[in-house]
VOMARMI-436905 format. One record per residue: chain; x, y, z of N, C-alpha, C in turn; residue in three letters. Coordinates in Angstrom, 1 decimal. Example, Ala and Ser with C-alpha at 12.3 -4.5 7.8 and 13.67 -1.06 7.14 Angstrom:
! VOMARMI-436905
<node unit="A" n_east="13.2" n_north="-5.7" n_up="7.8" ca_east="12.3" ca_north="-4.5" ca_up="7.8" c_east="13.2" c_north="-3.3" c_up="7.8" code="Ala"/>
<node unit="A" n_east="12.8" n_north="-2.2" n_up="7.1" ca_east="13.7" ca_north="-1.1" ca_up="7.1" c_east="12.9" c_north="0.0" c_up="7.9" code="Ser"/>
//
This chain:
! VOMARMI-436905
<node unit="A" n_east="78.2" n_north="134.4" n_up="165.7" ca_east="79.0" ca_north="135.4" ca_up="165.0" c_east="79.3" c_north="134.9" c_up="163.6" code="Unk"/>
<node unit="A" n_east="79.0" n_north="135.4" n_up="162.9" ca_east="79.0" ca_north="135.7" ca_up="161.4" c_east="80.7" c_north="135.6" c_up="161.3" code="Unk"/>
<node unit="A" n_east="81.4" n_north="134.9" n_up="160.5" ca_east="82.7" ca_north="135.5" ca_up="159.4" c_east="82.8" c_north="135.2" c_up="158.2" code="Unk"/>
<node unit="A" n_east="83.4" n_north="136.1" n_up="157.7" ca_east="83.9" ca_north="136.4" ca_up="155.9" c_east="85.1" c_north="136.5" c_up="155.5" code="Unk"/>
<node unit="A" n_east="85.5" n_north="136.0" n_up="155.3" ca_east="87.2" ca_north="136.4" ca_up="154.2" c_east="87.1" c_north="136.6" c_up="153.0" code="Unk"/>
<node unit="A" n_east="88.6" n_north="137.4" n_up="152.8" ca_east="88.7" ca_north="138.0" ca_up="152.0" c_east="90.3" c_north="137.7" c_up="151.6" code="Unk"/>
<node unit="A" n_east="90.5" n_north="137.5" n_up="150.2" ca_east="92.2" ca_north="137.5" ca_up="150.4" c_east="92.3" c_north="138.7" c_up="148.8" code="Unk"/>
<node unit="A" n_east="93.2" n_north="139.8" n_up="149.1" ca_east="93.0" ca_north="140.9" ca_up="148.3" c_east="94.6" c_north="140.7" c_up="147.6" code="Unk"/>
<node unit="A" n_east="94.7" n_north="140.2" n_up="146.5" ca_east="95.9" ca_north="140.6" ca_up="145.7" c_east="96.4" c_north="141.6" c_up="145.7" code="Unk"/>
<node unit="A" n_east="97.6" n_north="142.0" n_up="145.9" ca_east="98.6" ca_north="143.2" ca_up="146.4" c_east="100.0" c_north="143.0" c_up="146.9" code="Unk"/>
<node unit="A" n_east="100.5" n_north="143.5" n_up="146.4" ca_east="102.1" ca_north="143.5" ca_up="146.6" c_east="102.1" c_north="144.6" c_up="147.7" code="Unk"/>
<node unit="A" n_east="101.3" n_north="145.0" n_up="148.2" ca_east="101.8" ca_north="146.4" ca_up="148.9" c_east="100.9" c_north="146.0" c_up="150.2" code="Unk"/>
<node unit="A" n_east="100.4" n_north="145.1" n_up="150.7" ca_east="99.5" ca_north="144.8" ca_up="151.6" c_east="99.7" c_north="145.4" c_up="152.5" code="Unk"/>
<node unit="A" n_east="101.3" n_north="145.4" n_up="153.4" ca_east="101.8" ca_north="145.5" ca_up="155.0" c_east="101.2" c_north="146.7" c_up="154.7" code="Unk"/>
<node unit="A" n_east="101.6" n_north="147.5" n_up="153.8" ca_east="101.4" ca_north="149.3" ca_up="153.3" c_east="99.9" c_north="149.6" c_up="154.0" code="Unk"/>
<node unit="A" n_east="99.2" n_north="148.8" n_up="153.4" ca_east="97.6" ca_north="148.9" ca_up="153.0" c_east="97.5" c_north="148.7" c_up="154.9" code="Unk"/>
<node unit="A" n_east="97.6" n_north="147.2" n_up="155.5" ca_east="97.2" ca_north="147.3" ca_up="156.7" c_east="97.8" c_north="148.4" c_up="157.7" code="Unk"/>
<node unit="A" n_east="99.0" n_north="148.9" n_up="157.6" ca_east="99.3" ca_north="150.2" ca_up="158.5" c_east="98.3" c_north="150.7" c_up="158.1" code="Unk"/>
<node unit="A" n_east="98.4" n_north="151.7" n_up="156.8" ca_east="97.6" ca_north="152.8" ca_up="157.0" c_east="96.4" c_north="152.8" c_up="157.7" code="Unk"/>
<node unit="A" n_east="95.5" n_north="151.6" n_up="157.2" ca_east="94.3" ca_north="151.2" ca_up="157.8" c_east="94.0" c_north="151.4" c_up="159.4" code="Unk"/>
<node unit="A" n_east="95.0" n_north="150.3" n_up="159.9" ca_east="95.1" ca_north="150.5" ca_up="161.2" c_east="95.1" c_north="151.9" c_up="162.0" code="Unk"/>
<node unit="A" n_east="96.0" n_north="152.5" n_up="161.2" ca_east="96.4" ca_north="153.9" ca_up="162.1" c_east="95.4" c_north="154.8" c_up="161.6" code="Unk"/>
<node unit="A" n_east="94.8" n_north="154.7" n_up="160.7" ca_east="93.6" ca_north="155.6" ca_up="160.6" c_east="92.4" c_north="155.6" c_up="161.8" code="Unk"/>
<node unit="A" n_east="92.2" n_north="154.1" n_up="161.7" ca_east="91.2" ca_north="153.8" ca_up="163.0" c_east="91.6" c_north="153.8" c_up="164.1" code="Unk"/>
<node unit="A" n_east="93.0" n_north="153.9" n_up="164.7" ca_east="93.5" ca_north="153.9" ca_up="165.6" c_east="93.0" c_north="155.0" c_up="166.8" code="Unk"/>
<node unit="A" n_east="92.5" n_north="155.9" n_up="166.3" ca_east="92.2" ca_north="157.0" ca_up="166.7" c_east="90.8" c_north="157.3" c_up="167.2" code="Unk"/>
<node unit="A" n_east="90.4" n_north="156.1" n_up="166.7" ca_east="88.6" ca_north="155.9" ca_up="167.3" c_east="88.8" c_north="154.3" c_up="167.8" code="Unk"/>
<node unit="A" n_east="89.3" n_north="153.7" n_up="167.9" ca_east="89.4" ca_north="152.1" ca_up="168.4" c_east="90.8" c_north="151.8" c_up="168.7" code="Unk"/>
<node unit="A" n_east="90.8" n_north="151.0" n_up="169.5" ca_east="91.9" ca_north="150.1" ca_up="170.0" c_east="92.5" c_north="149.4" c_up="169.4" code="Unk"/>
<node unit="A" n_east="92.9" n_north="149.4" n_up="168.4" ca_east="93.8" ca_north="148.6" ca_up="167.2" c_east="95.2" c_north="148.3" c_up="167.6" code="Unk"/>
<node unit="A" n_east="95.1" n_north="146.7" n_up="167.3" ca_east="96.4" ca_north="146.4" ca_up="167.9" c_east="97.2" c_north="145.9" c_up="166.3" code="Unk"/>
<node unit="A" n_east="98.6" n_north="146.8" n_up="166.1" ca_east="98.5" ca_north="146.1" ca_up="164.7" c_east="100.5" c_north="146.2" c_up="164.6" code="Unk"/>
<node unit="A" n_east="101.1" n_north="145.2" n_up="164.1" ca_east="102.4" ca_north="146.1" ca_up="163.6" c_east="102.1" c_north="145.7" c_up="161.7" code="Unk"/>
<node unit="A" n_east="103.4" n_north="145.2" n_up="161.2" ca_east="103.5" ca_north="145.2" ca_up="159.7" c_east="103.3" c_north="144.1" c_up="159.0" code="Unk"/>
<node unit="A" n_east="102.7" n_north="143.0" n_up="159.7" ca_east="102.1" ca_north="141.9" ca_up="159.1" c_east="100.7" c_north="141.4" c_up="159.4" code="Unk"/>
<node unit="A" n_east="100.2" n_north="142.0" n_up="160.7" ca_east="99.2" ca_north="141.3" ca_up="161.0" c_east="98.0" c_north="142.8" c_up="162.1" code="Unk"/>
<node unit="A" n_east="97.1" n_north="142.7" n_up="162.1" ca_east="96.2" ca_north="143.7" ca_up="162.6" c_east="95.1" c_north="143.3" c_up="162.9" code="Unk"/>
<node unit="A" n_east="94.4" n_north="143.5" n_up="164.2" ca_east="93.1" ca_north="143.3" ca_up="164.9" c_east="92.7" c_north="145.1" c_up="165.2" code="Unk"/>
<node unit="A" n_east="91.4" n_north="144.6" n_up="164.3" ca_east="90.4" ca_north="146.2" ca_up="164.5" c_east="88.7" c_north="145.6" c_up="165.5" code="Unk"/>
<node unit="A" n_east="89.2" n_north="145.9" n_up="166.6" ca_east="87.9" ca_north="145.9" ca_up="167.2" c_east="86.6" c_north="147.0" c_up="167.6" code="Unk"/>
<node unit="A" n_east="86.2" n_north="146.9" n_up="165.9" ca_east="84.7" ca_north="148.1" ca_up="166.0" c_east="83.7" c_north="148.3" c_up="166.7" code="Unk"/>
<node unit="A" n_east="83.7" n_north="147.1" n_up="167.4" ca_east="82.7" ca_north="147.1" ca_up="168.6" c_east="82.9" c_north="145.5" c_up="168.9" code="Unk"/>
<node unit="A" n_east="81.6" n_north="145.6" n_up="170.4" ca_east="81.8" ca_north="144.3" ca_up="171.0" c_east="81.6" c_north="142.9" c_up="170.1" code="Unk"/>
<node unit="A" n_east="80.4" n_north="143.3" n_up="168.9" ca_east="79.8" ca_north="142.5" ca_up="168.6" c_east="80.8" c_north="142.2" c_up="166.8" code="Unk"/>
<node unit="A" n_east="81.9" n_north="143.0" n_up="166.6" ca_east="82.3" ca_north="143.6" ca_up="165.2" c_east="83.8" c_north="143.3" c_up="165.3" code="Unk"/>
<node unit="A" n_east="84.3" n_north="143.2" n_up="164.3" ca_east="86.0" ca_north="143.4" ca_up="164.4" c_east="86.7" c_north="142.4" c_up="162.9" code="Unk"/>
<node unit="A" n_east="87.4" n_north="143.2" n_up="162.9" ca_east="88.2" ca_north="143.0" ca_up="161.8" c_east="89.6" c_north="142.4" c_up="161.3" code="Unk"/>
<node unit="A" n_east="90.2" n_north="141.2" n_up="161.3" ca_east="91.7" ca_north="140.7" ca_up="161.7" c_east="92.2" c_north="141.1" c_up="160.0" code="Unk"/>
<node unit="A" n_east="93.1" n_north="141.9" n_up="159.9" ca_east="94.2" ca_north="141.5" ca_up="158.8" c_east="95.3" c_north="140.9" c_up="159.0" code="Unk"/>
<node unit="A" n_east="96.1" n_north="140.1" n_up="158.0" ca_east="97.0" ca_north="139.8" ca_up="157.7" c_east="98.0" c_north="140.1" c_up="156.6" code="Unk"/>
<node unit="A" n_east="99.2" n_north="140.7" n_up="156.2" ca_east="99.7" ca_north="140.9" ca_up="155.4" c_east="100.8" c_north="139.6" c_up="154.7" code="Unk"/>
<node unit="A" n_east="100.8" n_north="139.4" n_up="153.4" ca_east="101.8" ca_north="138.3" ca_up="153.0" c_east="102.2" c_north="139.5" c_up="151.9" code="Unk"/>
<node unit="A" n_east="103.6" n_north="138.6" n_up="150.8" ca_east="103.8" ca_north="139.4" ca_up="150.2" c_east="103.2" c_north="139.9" c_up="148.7" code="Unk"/>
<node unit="A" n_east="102.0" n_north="139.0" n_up="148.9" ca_east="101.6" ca_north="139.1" ca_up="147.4" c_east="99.6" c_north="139.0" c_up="147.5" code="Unk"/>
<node unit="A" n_east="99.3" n_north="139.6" n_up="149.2" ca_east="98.1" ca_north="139.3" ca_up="149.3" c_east="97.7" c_north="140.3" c_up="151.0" code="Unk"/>
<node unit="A" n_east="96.7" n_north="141.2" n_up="150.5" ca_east="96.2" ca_north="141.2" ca_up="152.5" c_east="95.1" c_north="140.0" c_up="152.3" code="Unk"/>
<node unit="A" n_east="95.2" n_north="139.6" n_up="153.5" ca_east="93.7" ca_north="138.7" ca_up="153.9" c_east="93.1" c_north="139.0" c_up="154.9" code="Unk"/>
<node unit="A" n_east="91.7" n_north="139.3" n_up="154.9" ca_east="90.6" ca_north="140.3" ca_up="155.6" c_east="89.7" c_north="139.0" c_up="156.4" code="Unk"/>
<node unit="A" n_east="89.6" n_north="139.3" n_up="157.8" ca_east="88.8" ca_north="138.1" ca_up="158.3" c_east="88.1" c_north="139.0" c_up="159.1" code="Unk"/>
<node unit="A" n_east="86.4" n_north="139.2" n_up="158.8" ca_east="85.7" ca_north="139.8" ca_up="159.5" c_east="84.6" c_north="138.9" c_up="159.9" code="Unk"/>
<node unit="A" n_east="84.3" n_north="139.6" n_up="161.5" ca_east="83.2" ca_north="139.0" ca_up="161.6" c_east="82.4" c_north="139.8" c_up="162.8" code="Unk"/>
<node unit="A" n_east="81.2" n_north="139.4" n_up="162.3" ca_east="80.0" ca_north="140.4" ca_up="163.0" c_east="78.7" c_north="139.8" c_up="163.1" code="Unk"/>
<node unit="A" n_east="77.8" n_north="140.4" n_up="164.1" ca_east="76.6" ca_north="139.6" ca_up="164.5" c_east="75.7" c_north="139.1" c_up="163.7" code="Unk"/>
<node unit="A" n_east="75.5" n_north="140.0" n_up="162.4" ca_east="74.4" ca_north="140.0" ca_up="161.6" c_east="74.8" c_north="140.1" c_up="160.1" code="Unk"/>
<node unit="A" n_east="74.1" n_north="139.2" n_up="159.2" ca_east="74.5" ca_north="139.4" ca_up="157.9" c_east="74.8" c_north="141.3" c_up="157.3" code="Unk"/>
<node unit="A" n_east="73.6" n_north="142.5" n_up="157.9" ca_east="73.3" ca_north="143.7" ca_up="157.4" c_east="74.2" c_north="144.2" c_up="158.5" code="Unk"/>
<node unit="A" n_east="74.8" n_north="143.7" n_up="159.1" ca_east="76.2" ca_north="144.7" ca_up="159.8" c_east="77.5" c_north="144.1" c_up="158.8" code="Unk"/>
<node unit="A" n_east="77.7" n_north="142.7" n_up="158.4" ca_east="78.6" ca_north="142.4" ca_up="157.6" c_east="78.4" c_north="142.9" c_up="156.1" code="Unk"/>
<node unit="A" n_east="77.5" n_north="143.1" n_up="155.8" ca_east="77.8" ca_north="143.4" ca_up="154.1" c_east="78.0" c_north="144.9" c_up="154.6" code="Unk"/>
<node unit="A" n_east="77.6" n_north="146.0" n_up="155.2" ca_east="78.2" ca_north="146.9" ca_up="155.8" c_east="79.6" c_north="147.5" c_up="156.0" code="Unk"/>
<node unit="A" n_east="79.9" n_north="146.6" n_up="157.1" ca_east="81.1" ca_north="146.2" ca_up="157.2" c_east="82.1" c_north="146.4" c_up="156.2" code="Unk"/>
<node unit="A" n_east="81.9" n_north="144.9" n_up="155.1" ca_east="82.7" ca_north="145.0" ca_up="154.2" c_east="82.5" c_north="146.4" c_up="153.2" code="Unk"/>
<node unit="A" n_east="81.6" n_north="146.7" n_up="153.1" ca_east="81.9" ca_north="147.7" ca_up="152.2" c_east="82.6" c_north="149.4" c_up="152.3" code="Unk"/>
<node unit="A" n_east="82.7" n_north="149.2" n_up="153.7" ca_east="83.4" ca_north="150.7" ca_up="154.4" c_east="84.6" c_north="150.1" c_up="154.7" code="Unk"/>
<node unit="A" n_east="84.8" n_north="148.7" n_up="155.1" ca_east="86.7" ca_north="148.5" ca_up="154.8" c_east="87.1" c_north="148.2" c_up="153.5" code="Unk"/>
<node unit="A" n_east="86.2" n_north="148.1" n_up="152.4" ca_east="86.5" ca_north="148.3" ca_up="150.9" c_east="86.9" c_north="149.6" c_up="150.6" code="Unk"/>
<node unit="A" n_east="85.8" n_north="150.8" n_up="150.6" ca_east="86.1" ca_north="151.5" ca_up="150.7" c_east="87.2" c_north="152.3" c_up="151.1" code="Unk"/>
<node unit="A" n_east="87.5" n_north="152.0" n_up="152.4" ca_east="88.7" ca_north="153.1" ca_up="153.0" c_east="90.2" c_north="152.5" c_up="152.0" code="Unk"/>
<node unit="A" n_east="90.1" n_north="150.8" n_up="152.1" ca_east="91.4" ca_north="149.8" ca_up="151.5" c_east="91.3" c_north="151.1" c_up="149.8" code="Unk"/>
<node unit="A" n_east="90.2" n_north="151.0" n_up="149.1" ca_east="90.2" ca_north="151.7" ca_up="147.9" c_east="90.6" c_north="153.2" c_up="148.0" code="Unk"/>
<node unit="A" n_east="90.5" n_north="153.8" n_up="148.7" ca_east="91.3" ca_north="155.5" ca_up="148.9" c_east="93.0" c_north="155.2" c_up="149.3" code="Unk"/>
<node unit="A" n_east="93.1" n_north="154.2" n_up="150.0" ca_east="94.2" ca_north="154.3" ca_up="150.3" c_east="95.3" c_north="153.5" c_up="148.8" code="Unk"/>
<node unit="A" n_east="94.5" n_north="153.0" n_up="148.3" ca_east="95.4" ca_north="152.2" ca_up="147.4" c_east="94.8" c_north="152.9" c_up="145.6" code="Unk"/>
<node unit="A" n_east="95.1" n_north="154.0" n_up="145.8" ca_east="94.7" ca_north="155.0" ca_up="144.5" c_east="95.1" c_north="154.6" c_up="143.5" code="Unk"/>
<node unit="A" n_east="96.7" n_north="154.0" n_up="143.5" ca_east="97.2" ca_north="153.6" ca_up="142.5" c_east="97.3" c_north="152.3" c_up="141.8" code="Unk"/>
<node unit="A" n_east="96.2" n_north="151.7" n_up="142.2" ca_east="96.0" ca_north="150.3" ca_up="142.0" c_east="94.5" c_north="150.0" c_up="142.1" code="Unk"/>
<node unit="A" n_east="94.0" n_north="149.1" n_up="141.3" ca_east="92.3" ca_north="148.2" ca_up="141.6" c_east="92.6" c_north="147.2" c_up="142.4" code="Unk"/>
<node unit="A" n_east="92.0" n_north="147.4" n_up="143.7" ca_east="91.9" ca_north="146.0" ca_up="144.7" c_east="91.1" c_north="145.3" c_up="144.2" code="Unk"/>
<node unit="A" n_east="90.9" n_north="144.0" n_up="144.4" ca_east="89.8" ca_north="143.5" ca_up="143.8" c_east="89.1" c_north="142.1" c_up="145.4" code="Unk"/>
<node unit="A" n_east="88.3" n_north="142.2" n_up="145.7" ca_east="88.3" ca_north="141.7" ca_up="147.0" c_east="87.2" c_north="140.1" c_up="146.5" code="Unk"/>
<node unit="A" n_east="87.8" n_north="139.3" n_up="146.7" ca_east="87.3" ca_north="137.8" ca_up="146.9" c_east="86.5" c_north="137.2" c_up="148.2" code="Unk"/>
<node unit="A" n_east="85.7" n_north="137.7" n_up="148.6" ca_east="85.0" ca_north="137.4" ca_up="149.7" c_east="84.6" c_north="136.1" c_up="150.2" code="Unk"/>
<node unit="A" n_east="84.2" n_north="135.4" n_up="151.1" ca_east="83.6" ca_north="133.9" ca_up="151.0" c_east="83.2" c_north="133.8" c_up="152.1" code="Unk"/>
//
């Protein structure tokens, strides 16, 4: 299993992880309240956030490098619709 972090500057993180959560909630079993969130996309896939007050931090991990760059770029994505009023800027490693 492949993992990546990510720690995203933002004052508004918890914000960012609800919405996130409850969007997918609806196709996955996401277990999440206002600090912390596990998104399990599949067996092989899943996604842990964490919120602090001045940061989300994104820990993914997945089988294959081309499901992770993947990956990150559709939970970039969705994090960037939801946070319109702001540029995330995502630190990967």
């Amino acid at each position: 299993m492949l993992v990546t972090e990510a720690k995203v500057p933002t004052a508004h993180a918890s914000r960012y992880l609800q919405q996130l959560s409850k969007h997918w909630s609806h196709k996955f079993n996401v277990a999440f309240d206002t600090i912390q969130s596990t998104i399990p996309f599949a067996e092989d896939r899943k996604a842990e956030l964490a919120a602090t007050p001045d940061h989300l931090q994104i820990k993914l991990s997945t089988a294959d490098e081309e499901t992770r760059d993947r990956m990150k770029k559709v939970i970039e994505d969705h994090l960037n619709r939801f946070a319109f009023r702001e540029t995330l800027e995502y630190a990967w490693t």
